[in-house]
Backbone bond lengths (Angstrom), bond angles and torsions (degrees), N, CA, C in turn:
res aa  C-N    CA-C-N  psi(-1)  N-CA   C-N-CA  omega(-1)  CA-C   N-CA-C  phi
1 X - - - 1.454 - - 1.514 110.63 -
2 X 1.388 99.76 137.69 1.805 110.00 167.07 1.163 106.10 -73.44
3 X 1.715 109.03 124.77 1.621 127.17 143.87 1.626 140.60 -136.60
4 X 1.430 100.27 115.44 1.609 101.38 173.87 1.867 109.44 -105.17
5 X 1.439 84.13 134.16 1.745 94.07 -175.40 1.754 85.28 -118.74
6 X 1.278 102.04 141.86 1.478 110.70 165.74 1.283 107.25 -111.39
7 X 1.304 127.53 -173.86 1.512 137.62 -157.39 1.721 111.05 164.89
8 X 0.881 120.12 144.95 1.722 131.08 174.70 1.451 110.85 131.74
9 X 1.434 99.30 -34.11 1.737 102.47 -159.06 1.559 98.35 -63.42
10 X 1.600 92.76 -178.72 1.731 102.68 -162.69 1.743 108.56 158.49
11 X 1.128 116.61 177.84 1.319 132.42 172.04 1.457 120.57 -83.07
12 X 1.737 121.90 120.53 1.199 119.85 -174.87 1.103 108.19 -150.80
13 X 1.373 125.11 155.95 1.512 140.79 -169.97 1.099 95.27 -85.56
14 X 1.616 121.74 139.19 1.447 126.62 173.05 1.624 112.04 -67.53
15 X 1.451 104.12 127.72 1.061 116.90 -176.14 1.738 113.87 125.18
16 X 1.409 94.68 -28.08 1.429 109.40 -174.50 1.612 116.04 -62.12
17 X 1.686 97.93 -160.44 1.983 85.43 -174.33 1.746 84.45 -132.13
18 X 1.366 121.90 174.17 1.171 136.33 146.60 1.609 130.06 -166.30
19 X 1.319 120.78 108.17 1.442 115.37 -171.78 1.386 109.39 -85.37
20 X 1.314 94.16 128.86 1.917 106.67 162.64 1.372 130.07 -81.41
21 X 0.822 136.83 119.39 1.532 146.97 177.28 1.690 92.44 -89.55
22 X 2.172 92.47 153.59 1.456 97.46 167.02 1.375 82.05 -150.48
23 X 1.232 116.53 144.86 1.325 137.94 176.72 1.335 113.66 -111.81
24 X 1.548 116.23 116.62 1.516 116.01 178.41 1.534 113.63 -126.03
25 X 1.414 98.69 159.78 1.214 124.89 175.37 1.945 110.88 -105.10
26 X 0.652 131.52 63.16 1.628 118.92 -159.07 1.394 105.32 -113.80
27 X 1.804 125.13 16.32 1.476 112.24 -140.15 1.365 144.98 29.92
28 X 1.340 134.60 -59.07 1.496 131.22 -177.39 1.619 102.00 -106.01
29 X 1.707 122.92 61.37 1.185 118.59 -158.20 1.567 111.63 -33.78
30 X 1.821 103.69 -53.98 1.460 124.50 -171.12 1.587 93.34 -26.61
31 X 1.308 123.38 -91.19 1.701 149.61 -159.09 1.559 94.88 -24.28
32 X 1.496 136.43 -15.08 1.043 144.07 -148.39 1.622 122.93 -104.51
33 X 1.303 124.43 118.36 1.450 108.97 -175.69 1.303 96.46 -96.61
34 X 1.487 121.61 153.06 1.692 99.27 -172.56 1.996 79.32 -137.23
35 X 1.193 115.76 168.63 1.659 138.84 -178.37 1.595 97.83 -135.72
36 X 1.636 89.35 166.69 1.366 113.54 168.00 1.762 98.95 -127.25
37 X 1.154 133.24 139.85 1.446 154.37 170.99 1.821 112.47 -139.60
38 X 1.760 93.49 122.74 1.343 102.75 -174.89 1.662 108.95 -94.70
39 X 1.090 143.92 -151.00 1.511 157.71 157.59 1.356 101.29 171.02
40 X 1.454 111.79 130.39 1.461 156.83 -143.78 1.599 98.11 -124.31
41 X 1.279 121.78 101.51 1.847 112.56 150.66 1.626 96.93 0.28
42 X 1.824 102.01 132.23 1.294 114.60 171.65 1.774 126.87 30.66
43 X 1.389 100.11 40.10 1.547 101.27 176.20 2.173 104.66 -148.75
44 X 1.480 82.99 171.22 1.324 69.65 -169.97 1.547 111.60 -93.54
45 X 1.169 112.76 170.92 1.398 103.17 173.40 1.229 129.54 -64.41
46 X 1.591 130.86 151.20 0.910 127.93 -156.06 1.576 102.43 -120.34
47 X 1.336 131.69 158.72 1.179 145.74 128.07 2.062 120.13 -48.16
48 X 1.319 101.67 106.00 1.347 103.58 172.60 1.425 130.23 -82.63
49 X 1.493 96.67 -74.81 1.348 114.93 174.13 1.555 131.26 -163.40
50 X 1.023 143.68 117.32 1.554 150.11 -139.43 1.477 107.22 -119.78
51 X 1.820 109.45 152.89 1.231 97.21 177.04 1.330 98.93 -155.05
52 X 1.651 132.22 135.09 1.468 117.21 -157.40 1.557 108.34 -132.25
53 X 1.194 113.01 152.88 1.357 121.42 -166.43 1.584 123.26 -41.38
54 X 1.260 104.40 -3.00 1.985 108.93 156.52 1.354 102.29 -98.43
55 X 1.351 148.08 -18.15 1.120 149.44 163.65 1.434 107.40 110.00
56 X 1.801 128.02 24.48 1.268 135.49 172.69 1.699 101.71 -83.19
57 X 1.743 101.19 131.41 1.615 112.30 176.58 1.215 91.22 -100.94
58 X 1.304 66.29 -178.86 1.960 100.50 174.19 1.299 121.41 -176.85
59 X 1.474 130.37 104.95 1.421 129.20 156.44 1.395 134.71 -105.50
60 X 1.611 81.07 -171.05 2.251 79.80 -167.98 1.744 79.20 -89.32
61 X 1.350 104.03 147.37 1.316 143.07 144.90 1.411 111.81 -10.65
62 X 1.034 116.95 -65.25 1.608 112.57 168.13 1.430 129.85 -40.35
63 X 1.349 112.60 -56.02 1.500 113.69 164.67 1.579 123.46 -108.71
64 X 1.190 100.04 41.99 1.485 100.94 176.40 1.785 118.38 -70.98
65 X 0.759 126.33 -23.64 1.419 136.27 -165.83 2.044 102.33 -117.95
66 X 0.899 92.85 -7.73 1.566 87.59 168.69 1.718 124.50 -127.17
67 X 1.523 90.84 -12.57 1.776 86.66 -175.68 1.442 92.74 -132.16
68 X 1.722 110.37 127.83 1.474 124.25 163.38 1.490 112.05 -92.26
69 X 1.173 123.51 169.48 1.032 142.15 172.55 1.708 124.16 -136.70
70 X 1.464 112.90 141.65 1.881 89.21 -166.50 1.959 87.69 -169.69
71 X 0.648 92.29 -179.62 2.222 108.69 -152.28 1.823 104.57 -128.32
72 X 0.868 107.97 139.91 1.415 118.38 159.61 1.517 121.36 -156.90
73 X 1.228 89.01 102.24 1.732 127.74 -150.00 2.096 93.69 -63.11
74 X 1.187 104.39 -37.34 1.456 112.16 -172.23 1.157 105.14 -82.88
75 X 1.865 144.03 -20.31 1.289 122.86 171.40 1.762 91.66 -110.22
76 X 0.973 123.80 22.77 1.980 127.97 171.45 1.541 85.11 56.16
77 X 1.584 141.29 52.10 0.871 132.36 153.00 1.391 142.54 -121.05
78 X 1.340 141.92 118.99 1.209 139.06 -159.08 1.417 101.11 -108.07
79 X 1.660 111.15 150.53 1.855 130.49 -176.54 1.410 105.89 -118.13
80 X 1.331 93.77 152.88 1.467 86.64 146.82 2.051 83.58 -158.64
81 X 1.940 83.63 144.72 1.099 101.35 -179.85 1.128 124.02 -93.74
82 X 1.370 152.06 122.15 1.431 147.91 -153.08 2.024 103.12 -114.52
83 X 1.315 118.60 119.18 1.366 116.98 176.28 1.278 115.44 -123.69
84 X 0.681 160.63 -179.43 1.891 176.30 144.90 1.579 85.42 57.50
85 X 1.267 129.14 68.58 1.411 135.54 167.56 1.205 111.50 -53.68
86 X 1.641 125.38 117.19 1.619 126.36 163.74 1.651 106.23 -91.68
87 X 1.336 109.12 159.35 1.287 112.98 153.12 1.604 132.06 -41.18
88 X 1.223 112.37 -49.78 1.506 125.61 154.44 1.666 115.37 -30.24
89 X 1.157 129.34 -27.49 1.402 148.20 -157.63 1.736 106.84 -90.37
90 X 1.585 102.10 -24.25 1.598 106.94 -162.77 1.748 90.90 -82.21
91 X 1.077 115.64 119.71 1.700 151.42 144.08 1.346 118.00 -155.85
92 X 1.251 83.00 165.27 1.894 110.16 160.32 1.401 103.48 -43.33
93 X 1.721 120.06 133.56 1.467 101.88 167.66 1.704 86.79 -113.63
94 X 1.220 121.35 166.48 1.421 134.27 173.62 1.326 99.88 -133.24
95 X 1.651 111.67 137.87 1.257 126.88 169.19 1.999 108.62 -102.81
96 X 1.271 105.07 127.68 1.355 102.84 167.84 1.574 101.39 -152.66
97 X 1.757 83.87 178.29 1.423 115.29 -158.17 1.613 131.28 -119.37
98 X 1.097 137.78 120.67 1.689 120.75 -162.19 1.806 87.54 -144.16
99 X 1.325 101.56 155.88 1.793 114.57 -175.24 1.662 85.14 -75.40
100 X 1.639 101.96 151.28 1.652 86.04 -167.60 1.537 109.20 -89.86
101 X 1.879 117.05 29.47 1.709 92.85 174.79 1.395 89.76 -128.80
102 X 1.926 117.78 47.58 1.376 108.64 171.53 2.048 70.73 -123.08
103 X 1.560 82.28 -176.21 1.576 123.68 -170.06 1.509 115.08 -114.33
104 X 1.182 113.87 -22.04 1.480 110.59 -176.32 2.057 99.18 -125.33
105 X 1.382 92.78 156.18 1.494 88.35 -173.31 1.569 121.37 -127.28
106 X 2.061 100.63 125.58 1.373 94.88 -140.37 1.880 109.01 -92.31
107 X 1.311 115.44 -0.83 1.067 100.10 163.64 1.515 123.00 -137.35
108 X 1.420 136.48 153.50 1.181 175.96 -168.00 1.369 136.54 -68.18
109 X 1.216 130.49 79.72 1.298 103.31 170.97 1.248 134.67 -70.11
110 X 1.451 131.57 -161.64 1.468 133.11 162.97 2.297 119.91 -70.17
111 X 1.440 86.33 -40.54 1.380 116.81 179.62 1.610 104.71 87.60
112 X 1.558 96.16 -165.62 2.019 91.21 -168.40 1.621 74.96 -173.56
113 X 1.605 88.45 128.48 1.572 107.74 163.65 1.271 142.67 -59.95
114 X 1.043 137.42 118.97 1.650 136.97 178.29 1.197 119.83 -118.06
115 X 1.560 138.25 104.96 0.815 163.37 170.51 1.488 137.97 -87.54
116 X 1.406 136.55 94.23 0.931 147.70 -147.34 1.389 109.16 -118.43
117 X 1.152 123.78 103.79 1.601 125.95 169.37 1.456 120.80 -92.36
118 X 1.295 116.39 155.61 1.082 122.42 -173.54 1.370 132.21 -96.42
């Protein structure tokens, strides 16, 4: 069975930092492109930031310059680093997973809250 557990999130002063961990189960982690996707009170989920088995990212525009993202293929674990945290920032983040020569991504984590006050 597939499992991603995330972990890091929490309460932080805007401006602050917080890295997310996702922990997977996927067997051949490597083969794996994995994302981060947030959802915000009354919005839809979003596309965050992605990172694929050559190690090419990609994010939305919003946090491009403050949040990296990066893989470590030997503990099957993927980050993402959160910096100059706005209020705007507070959702659910979800970690998931897609084989990296599909387009849609088929499994799910639980997600973990991040909360940013102002």
């Amino acid at each position: 069975q597939v499992h991603l557990v995330e972990s890091g999130g929490g309460l932080v002063q805007a401006g602050g930092s917080l890295r997310l961990s996702c922990a997977a189960s996927l067997g051949t982690f490597s083969r794996y492109a994995m994302g981060w996707f947030r959802q915000a009170p009354g919005k839809e989920r979003e596309f965050v930031a992605s990172i694929t088995r050559s190690l090419t990212t990609s994010y939305v525009d919003s946090v491009r310059d403050r949040f990296s993202i990066s893989r470590d293929n030997a503990k099957n674990t993927v980050y993402l680093q959160m910096n100059s945290l706005k209020p705007e920032d507070t959702a659910v983040y979800y970690c998931a997973a897609r084989p990296d020569a599909m387009i849609s991504y088929n499994y799910w984590g639980q997600g973990t809250q991040v909360t940013v006050s102002s």
